[in-house]
C-alpha positions in Angstrom: 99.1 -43.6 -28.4 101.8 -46.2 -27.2 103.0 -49.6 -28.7 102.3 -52.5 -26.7 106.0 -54.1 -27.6 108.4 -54.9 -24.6 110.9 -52.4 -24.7 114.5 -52.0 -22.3 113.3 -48.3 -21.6 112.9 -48.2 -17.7 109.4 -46.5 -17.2 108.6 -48.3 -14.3 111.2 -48.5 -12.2 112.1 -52.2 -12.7 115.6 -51.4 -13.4 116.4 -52.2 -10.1 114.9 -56.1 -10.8 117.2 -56.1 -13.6 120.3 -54.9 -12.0 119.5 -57.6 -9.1 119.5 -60.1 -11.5 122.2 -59.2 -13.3 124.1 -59.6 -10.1 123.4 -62.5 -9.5 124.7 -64.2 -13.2 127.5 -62.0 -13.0 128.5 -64.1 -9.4 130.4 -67.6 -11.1 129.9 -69.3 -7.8 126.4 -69.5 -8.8 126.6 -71.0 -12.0 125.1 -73.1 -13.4 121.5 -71.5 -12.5 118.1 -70.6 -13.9 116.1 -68.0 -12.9 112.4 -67.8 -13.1 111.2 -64.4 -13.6 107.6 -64.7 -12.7 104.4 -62.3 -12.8 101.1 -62.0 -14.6 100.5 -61.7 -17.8 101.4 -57.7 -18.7 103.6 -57.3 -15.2 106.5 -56.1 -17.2 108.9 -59.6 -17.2 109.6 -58.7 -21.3 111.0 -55.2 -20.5 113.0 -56.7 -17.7 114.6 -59.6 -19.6 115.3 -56.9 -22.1 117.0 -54.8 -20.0 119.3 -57.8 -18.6 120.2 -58.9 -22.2 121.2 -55.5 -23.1 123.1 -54.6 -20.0 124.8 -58.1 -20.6 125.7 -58.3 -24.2 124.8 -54.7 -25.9 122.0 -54.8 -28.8 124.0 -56.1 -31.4 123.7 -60.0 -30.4 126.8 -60.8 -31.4 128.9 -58.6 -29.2 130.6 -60.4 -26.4 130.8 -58.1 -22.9 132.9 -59.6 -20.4 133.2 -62.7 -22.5 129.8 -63.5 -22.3 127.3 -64.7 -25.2 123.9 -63.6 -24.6 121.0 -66.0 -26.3 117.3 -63.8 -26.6 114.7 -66.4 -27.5 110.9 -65.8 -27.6 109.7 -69.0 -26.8 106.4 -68.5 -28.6 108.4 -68.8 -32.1 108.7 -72.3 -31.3 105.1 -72.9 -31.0 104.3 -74.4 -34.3 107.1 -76.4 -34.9 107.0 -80.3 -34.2 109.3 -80.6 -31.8 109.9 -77.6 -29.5 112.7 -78.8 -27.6 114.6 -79.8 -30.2 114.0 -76.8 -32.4 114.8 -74.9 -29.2 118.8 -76.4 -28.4 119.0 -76.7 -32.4 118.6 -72.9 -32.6 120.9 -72.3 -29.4 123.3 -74.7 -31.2 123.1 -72.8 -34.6 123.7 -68.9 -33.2 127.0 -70.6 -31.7 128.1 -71.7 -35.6 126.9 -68.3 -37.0 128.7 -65.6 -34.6 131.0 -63.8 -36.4 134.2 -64.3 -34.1 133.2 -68.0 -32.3 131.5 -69.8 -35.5 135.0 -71.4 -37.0 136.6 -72.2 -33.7 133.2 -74.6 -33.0 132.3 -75.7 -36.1 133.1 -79.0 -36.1 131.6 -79.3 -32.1 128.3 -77.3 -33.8 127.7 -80.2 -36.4 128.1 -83.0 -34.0 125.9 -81.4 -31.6 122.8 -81.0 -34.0 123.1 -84.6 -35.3 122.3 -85.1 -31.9 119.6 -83.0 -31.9 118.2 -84.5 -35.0 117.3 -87.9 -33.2 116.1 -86.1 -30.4 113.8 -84.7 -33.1 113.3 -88.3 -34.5 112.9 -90.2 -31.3 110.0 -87.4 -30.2 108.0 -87.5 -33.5 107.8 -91.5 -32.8 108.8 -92.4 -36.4 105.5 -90.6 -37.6 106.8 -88.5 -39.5 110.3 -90.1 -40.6 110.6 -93.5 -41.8 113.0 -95.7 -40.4 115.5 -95.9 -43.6 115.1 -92.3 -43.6 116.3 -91.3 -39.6 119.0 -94.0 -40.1 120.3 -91.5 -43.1 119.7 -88.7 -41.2 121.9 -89.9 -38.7 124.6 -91.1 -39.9 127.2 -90.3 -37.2 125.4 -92.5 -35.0 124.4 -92.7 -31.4 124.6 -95.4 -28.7 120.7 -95.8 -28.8 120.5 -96.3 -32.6 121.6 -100.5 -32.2 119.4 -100.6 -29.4 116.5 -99.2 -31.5 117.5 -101.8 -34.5 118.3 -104.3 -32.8 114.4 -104.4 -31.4 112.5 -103.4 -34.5 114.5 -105.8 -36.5 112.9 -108.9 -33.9 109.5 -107.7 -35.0 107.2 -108.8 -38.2 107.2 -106.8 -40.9 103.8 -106.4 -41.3 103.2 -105.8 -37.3 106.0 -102.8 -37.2 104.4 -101.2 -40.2 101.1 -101.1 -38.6 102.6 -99.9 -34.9 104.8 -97.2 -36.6 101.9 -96.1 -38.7 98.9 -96.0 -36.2 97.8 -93.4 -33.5 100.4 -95.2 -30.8 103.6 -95.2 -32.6 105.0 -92.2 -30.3 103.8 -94.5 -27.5 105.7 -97.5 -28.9 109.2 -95.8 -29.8 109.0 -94.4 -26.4 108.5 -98.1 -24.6 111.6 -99.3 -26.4 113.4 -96.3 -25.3 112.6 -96.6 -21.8 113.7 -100.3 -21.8 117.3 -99.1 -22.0 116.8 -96.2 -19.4 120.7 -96.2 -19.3 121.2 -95.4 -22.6 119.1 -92.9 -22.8 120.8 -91.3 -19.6 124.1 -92.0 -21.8 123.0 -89.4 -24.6 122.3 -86.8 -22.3 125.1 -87.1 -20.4 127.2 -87.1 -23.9 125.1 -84.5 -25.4 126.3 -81.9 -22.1 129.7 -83.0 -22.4 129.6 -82.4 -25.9 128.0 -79.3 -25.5 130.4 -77.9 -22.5 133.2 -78.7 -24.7 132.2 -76.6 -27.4 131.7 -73.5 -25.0 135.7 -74.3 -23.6 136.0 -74.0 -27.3 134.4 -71.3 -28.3 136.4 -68.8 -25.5 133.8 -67.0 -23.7 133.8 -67.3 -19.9 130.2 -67.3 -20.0 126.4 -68.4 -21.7 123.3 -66.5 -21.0 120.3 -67.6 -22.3 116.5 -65.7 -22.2 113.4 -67.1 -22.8 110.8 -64.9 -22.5 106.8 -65.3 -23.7 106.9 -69.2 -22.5 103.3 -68.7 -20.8 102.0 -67.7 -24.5 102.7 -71.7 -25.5 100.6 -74.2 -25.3 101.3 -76.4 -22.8 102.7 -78.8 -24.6 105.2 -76.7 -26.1 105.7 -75.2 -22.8 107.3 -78.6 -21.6 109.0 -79.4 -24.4 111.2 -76.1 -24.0 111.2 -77.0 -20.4 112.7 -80.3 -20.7 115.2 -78.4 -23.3 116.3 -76.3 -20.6 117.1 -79.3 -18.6 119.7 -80.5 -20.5 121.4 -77.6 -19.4 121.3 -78.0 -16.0 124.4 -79.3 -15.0 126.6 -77.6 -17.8 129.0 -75.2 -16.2 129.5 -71.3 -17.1 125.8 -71.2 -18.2 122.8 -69.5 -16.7 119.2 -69.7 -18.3 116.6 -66.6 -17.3 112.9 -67.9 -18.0 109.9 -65.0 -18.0 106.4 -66.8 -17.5 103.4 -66.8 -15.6 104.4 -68.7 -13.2 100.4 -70.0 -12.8 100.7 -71.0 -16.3 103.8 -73.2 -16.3 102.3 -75.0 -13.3 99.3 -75.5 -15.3 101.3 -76.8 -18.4 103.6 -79.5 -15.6 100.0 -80.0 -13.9 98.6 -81.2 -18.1 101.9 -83.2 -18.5 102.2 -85.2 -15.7 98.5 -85.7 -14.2 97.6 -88.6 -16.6 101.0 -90.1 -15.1 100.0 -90.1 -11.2 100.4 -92.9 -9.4 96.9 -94.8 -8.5 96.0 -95.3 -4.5 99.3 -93.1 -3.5 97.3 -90.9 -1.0 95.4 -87.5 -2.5 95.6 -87.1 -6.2 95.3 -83.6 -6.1 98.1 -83.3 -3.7 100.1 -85.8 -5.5 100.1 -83.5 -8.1 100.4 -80.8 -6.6 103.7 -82.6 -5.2 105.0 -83.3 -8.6 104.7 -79.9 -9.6 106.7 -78.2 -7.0 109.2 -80.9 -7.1 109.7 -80.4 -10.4 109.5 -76.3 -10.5 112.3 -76.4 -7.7 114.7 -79.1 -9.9 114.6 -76.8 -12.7 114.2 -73.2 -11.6 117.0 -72.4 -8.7 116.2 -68.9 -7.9 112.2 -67.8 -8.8 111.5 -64.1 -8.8 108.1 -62.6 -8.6 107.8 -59.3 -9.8 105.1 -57.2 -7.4 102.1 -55.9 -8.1 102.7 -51.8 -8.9 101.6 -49.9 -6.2 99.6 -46.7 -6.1 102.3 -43.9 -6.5 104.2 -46.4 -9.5 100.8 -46.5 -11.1 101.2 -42.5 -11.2 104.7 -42.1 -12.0 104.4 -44.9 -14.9 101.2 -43.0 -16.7 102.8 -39.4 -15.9 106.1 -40.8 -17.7 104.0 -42.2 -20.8 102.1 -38.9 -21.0 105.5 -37.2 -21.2 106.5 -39.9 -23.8 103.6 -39.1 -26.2 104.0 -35.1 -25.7 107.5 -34.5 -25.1 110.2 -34.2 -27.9 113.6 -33.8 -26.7 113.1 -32.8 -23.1 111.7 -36.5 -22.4 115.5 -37.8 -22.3 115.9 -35.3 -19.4 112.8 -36.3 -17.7 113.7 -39.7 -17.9 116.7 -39.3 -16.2 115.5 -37.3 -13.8 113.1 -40.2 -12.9 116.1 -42.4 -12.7 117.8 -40.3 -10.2 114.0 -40.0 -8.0 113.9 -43.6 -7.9 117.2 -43.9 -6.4 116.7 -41.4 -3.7 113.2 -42.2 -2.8 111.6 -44.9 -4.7 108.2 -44.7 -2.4 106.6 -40.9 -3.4 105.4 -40.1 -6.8 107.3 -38.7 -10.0 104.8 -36.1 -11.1 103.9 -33.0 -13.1 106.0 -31.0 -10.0 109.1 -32.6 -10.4 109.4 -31.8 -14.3 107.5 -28.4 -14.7 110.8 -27.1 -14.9 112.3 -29.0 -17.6 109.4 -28.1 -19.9 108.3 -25.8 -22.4 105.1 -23.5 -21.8 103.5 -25.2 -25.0 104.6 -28.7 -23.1 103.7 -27.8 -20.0 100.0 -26.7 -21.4 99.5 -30.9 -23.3 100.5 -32.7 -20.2 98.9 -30.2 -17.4 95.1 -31.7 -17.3 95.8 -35.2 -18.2 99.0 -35.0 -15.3 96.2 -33.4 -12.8 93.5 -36.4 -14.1 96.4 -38.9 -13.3 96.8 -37.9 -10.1 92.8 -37.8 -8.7 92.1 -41.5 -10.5 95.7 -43.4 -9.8 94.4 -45.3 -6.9 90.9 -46.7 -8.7 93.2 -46.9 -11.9 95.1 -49.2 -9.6 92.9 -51.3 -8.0 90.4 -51.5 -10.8 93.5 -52.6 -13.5 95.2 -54.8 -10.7 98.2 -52.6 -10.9 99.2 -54.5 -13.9 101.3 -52.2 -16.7 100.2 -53.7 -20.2 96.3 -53.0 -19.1 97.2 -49.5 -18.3 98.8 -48.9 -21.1 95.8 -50.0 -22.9 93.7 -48.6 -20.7 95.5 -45.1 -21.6 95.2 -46.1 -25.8 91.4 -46.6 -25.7 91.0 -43.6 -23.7 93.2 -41.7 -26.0 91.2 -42.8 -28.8 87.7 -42.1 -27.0 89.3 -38.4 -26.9 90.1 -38.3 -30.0 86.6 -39.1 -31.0 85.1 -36.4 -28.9 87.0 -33.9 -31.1 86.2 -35.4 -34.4 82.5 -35.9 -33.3 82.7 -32.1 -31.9 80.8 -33.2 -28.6 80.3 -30.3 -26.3 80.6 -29.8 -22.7 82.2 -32.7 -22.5 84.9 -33.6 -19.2 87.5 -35.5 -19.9 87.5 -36.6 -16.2 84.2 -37.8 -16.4 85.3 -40.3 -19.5 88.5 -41.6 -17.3 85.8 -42.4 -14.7 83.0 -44.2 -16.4 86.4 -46.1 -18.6 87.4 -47.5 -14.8 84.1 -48.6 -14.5 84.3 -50.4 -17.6 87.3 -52.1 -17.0 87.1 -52.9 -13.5 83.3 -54.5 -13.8 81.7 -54.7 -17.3 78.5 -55.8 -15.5 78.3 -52.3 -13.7 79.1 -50.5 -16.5 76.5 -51.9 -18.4 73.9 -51.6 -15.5 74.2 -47.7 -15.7 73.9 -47.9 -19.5 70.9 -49.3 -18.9 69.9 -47.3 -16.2 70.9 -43.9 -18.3 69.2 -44.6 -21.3 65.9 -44.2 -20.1 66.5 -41.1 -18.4 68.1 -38.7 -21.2 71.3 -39.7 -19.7 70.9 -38.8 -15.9 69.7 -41.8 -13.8 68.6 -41.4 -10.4 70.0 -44.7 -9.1 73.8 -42.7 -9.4 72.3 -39.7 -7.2 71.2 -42.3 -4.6 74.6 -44.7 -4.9 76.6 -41.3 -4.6 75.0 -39.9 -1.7 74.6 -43.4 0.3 78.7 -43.9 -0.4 79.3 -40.4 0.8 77.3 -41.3 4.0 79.1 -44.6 3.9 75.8 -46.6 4.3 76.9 -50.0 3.0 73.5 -51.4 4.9 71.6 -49.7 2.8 73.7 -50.1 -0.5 73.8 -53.7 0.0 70.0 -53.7 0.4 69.2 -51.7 -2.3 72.2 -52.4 -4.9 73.4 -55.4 -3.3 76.1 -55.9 -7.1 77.3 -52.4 -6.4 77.9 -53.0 -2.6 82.1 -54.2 -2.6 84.7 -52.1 -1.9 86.5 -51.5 -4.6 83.0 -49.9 -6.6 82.2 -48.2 -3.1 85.9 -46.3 -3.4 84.7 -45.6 -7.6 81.6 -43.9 -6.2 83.5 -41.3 -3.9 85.7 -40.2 -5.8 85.9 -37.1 -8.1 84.5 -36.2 -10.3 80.7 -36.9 -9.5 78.4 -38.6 -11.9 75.2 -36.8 -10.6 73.6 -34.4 -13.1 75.9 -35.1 -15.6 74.3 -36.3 -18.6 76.0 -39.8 -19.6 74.3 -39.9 -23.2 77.6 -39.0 -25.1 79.9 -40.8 -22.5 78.0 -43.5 -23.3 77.8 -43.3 -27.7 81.5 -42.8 -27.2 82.0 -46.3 -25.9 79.6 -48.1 -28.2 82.1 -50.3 -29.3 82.2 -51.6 -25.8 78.4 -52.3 -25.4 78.3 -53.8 -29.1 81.4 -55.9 -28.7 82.1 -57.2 -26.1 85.9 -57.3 -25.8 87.7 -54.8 -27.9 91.6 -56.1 -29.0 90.6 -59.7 -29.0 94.1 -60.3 -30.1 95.6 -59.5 -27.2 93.6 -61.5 -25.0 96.6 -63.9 -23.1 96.9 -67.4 -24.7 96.4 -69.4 -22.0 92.6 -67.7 -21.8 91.5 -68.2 -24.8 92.7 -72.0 -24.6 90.8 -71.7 -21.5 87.1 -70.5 -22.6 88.3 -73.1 -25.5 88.0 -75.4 -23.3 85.3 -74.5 -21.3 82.5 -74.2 -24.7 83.8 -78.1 -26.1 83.9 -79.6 -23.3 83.0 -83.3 -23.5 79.6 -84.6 -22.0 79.4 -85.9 -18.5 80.2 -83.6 -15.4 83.6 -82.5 -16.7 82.5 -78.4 -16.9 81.7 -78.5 -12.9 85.4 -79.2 -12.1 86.8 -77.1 -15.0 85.1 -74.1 -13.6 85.8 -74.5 -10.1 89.6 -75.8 -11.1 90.4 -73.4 -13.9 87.9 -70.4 -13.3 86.8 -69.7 -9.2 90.6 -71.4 -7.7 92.9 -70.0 -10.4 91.9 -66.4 -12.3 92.1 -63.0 -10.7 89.7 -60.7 -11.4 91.0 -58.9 -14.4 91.0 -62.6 -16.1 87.6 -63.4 -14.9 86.1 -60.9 -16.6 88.4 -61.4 -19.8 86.7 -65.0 -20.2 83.6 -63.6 -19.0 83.1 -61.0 -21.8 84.8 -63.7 -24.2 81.7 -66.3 -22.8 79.0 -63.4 -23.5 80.5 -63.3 -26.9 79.9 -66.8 -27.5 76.4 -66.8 -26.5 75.7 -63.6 -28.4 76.3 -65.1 -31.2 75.0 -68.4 -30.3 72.1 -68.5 -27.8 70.7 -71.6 -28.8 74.2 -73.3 -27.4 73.5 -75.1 -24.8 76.7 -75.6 -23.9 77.3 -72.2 -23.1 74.9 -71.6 -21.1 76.1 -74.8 -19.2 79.1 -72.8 -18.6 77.2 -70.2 -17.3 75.5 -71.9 -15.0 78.4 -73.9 -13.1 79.8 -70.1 -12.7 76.7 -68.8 -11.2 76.3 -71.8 -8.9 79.7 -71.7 -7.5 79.6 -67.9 -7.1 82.0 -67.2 -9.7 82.0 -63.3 -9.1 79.8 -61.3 -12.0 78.7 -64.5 -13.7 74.9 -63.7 -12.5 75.4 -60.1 -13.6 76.9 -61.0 -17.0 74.4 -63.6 -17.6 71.5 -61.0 -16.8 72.8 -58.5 -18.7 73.1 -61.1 -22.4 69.1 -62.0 -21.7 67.5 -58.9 -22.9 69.8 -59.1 -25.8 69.0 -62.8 -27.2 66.5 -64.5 -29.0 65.1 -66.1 -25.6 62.6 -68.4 -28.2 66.2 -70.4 -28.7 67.2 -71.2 -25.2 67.3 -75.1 -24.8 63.9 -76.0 -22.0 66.3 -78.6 -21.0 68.3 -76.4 -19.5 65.3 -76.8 -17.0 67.9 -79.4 -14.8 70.7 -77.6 -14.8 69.7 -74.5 -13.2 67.1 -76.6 -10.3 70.6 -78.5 -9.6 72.5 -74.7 -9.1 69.8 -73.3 -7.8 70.5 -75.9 -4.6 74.3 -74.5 -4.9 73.4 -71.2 -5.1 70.1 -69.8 -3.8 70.7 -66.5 -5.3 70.6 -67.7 -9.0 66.3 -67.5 -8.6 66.9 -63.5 -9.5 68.5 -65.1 -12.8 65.7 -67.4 -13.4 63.4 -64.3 -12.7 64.8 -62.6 -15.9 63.6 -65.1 -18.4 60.4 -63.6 -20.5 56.9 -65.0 -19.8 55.8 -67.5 -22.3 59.4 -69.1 -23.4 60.2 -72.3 -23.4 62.2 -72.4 -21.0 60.7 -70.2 -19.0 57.6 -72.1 -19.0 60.0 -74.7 -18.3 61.2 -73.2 -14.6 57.7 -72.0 -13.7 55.8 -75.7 -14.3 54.8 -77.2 -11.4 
């Protein structure tokens, strides 16, 4: 099986991203600069941010290529401190003092620096959490806002600034006298770059690199607090900041930040907002980078070179390289079992042969089904792996490995589906006629009749799964099917690695307050925003929920809202969780909410059909 870990081995290809980038830091008529590397959750940004900090610096952090210091930050390690922005330049601050040939030549520079950094630290916390005598201790050195900040808590009663520093809006209140002296808070910034400048003409190197990678795992919160860190930065000569995130996410995070702060009857909101946050992107990231989507033949080449990974001992090195020297003199055709037969062993050659030749018949569903997207075919490949595993331990006979690889695209690419022929299978010892007739009608291309008679089975994408090899009619599906139990039972396996900013998102969705707030969180967050690989994450996450809670009516609220704004599979999903709920428990007063979707969306009567005869609430839909 394969760790899930970012890693600077190329298996991809994305060397070539690197090198660009590397290019461009390397070029001191572009510095200062940030760079946004930018792709989907699992698109490979980690491996590439690896690969630049490596090429730049070595792995030992403090070596210094070409005069240049190289910072690696995860930004998620900041997530549970109070202050993310401060902990952030406090840490950058700190590995200056610590390096084993700059730390004594910057000392002094490194202490003023974080004293400065301590009353950012104070200023954010809004005197919550540090009492007044306390900060002025703390900061002994002093800084141009401290008299300001004295001087106007000294012209208050006693009694009042107690209560205002004590309450929920003492942040709110250190912040108001702060921005009545918007000149002196422009003054510390401008000293604290100065400062911080100096110490890198100091310190020798020519040059300051620092990563940030896993900023999309943050909250958003934290996500702007390490943005406006960065900031600081901006102007400071010799330095250039690389970012990895989600781009989607970060917007989301500005979007969360600064939507409260829009201006009232200034035109649009929603494009008001959508001004601020592209304003803002473009002020702090100069040069954005998208990593693409893998295509068809990279999908291939990266599961042949993991299979050669897990099998291979000492010939892999070889085969990597060899890879390295394909991609450079044709980076469009496939790396495959051909090209590295002949750096193999027989015994080698006999462990990678089938799973090369499955590779190569399923890469394109593989693709399309996991959006191209490495970390979900690397699990993709674990789970199967497993599942194989299993069928040896279990001693299952007759069984095609093929056939598994098929049914597991299924699985992953629409849950609903895959659920449908477990249903449809188990009634029939395992060989349902509905696969015959969806076989034969997509090898006759009759999408007329497909859409007719399996109108959830009728898109493309499932259309291309039904045509290819190998075929599903008159195999029995019984042990396919015990195999992935832990599928049907639970509804997302590896919970854990389920992206942050989805969980905070079906979060969202099941406590959301009363009122008509769910309608535009699901059309904002859910139908505008996800792809479909995280629809049917918070989907299966949702069906979870209600599982394990069918008397919520909140979650079926949820539900719903999808369903009446056509959020793709929500009918399906919500179909498929009926038969296996207490339907005694379901609210009647969901009555309203489905009459008002039903308006929305005519097709959500084939829901309403699925309710049993003499429930509450189906009584409740039938009344006249």
């Amino acid at each position: 099986m394969w760790s899930d870990n970012e890693t600077s081995e190329d298996l991809l290809g994305f060397k070539v991203h690197a090198d660009l980038l590397i290019d461009v830091i390397k070029d001191d008529s572009v510095l200062p600069v940030t760079i946004g590397v930018f792709g989907d959750w699992g698109s490979g940004k980690s491996s590439i941010l690896k690969i630049i900090s490596e090429s730049l610096s070595g792995k030992d952090e403090d070596d210094l290529l070409d005069e240049t210091l190289v910072l690696y930050f995860n930004g998620w390690i900041f997530e549970g401190y109070d202050d993310a922005k401060a902990a952030l330049l406090q840490t950058i601050i700190e590995r200056f003092e610590k390096h084993k040939t700059l730390g004594n030549k910057i000392k002094d520079k490194a202490r003023g620096l974080l004293r400065s950094v301590d009353w950012m630290r104070v200023a954010s916390l809004g005197f919550k959490n540090v009492i007044v005598p306390g900060a002025a201790a703390l900061l002994s050195g002093g800084t141009s806002l401290i008299p300001h900040l004295v001087s106007k808590l000294a012209g208050i009663n006693g009694t009042e600034l107690a209560a205002k520093l004590s309450g929920d809006g003492a942040e709110d209140f250190i912040k108001g006298i702060i921005k009545e002296s918007p000149e002196e808070e422009s003054k510390l910034v401008r000293e604290f770059r100065d400062e911080f400048e100096d110490m890198i003409d100091k310190s020798g190197i020519k040059k300051l690199v620092v990563i940030i990678d896993d900023l999309d795992r943050c909250s958003p919160e934290r996500i702007i607090e390490n943005l406006e860190a960065i900031k600081l930065f901006l102007n400071v000569k010799n330095t250039a900041f690389v970012i990895g995130a989600d781009p989607r996410i970060v917007r989301h995070a500005i979007e969360h930040r600064y939507k409260t702060n829009a201006i009232e009857n200034a035109g649009d909101k929603a494009t008001q907002n959508k001004r601020i946050v592209n304003d803002y992107l473009e002020k702090l990231i100069q040069i954005p980078y998208n990593l693409p989507r893998l295509s068809d033949s990279e999908v291939e080449t990266y599961m042949t070179l993991l299979f050669c990974k897990l099998y291979l001992d000492v010939s892999f090195e070889n085969v990597h390289t060899s890879f390295a020297k394909h991609r450079e003199q044709n980076r469009y055709s496939v790396f495959g079992f051909a090209d590295i037969e002949a750096m193999v062993t027989d015994e080698e050659k006999e462990k990678l042969q089938g799973n090369l030749s499955l590779i190569a018949s399923l890469a394109p569903i593989i693709t399309e089904g996991l959006n191209g997207n490495p970390r979900q075919i690397k699990r993709f490949l674990n789970t199967y792996t497993l599942r194989n595993r299993l069928v040896k331990i279990a001693k299952l006979g007759d069984f095609k490995q093929d056939v598994l690889a098929k049914l597991m695209v299924l699985e992953y690419a629409a849950p609903p589906l895959f659920r449908q022929l477990y249903e449809w299978q188990a009634g029939k010892n395992g060989e349902p006629s509905e696969i015959v007739d969806l076989e034969e009608l997509a090898d006759e291309k009759d999408l007329e009749t497909i859409k007719t008679r399996f109108k959830d089975w009728s898109e493309e994408s499932i259309i291309r799964w039904l045509a290819v090899s190998p075929r599903l009619t008159g195999v029995d599906l019984r042990d396919y099917y015990w195999i992935s139990r832990d599928k049907l039972e639970s509804s997302l396996s590896g919970a854990s690695l389920v992206p942050v900013h989805l969980r905070n998102l079906v979060k969202s969705l099941l406590e959301y307050p009363a009122g008509s707030v769910v309608e535009k969180l699901v059309k904002d967050e859910v139908k505008d925003r996800l792809n479909g690989a995280e629809t049917e994450i918070v989907l299966q996450l949702l069906e979870k929920a209600l599982i394990k809670h069918p008397e919520n009516s909140k979650i079926h609220k949820v539900f719903i809202e999808m369903m009446a704004v056509s959020v793709p599979q929500a009918d399906q999903v919500y179909k498929a969780i009926l038969p296996r709920i207490d339907q005694n428990v379901i609210p009647f007063s969901l009555r309203s909410e489905f009459q008002i979707a039903e308006r929305k969306n005519p097709e959500i009567k084939n829901v309403i059909k699925a309710f049993k005869k003499g429930t509450s609430i189906y009584n409740a839909l039938n009344q006249k």
